[in-house]
N, C-alpha and C positions, 0 to 999 in steps of 0.2 A: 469665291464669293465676289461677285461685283458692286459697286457700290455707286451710286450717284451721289454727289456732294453739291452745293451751293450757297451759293452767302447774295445779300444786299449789299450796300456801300457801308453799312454799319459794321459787318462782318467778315471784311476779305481778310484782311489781318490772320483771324482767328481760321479761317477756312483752308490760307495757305499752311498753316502750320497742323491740321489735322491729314492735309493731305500728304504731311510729311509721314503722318501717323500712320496713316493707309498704305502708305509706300513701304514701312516699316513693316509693317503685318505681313506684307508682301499680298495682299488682295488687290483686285483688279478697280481702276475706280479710272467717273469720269468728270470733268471739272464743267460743269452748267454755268457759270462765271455766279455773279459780275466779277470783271477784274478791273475796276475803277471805282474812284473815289468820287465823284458826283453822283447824287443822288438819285436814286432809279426808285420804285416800285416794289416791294419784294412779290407780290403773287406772282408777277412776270419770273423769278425763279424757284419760287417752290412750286409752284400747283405743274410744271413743264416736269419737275423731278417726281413729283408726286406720281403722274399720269404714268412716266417710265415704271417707276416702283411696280405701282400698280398692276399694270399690265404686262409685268414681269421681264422685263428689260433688266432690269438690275435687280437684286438682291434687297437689298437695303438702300436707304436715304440720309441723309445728314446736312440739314440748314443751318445756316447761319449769319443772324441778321443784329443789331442791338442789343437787343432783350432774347432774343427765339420767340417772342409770343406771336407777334405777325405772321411768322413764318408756320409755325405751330398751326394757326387757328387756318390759313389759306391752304397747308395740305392736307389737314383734316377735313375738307371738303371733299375730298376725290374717294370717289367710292371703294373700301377697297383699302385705305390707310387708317393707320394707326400712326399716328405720332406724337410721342411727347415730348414737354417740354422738360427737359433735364438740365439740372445743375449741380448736381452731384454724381458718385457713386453708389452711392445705397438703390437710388434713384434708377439708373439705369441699370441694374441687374435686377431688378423687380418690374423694370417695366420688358423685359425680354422674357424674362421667366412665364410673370401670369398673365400677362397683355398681348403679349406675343406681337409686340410692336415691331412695323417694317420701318419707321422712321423716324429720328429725335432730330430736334430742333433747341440750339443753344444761341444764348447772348455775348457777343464780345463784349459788349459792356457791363457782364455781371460776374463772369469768371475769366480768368486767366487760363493761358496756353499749357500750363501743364495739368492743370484739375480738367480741360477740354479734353486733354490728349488720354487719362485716364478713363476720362466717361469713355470714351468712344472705344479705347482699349479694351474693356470690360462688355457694354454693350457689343461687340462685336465679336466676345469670346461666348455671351451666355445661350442658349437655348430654351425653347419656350417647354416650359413644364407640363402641359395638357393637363388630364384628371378634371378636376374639378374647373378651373381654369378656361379649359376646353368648352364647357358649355357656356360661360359667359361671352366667350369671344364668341359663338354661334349665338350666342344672342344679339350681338350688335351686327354681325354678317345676317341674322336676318329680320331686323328693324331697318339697313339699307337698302334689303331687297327690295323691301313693301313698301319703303317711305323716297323711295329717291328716283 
């Protein structure tokens, strides 16, 4: 599995230390930065990892910005993504199961490095359930088709 990761200036912190996690897993991943502390933009690093996700460069995605909502809300633009915003576990194994999310998006400033390092452990372990499921996500793959 390859992963794309990214953070804003709110979240390198939290981003180095997932990428510790990724490292751990032993999956393949790539660092979209920022790796500085002045403050930047965050579409400028999600919607670049989105697009990858998207169009199937990578596997999965994983933001990180203050909150994740920024981040959340600018690669949930990109046709083609799923990403939510998680701050737990219960969280991120239900959004892989029946959402069949390509991407979450977290806050350094709302959890700490080892409840991140979980989500991402878990998201990264679960699989999307289909069944019934299945036709919800075909329903928003085809509200994108016709609306975007």
């Amino acid at each position: 599995m390859k992963i794309a990761i990214a953070s804003d200036h709110g979240g390198t912190r939290l981003k180095d230390e997932l990428i510790a996690v990724i490292k751990d897993l032993g999956f393949a991943y790539e660092d979209f930065g920022c790796n500085c502390e002045g403050s930047v933009d965050y579409p400028d690093y999600a919607l670049p990892v989105a697009e990858k996700v998207a169009a199937g460069e990578f596997d999965r995605g994983i933001l990180v910005c203050g909150t994740g909502i920024g981040m959340s809300i600018a690669a949930n633009k990109v046709k083609g993504i799923r990403c939510a915003l998680v701050h737990d576990v219960f969280s991120a194994k239900a959004t892989r199961q029946h959402n069949d999310t390509n991407m979450i998006s977290m806050g350094e400033r709302v959890i700490g490095p080892g409840l991140a390092g979980e989500i991402v452990r878990t998201w990264l372990g679960e699989a999307f359930e289909g069944g019934r499921h299945a036709n919800r996500i075909g329903k928003i793959l085809s509200y994108e088709d016709t609306h975007r």
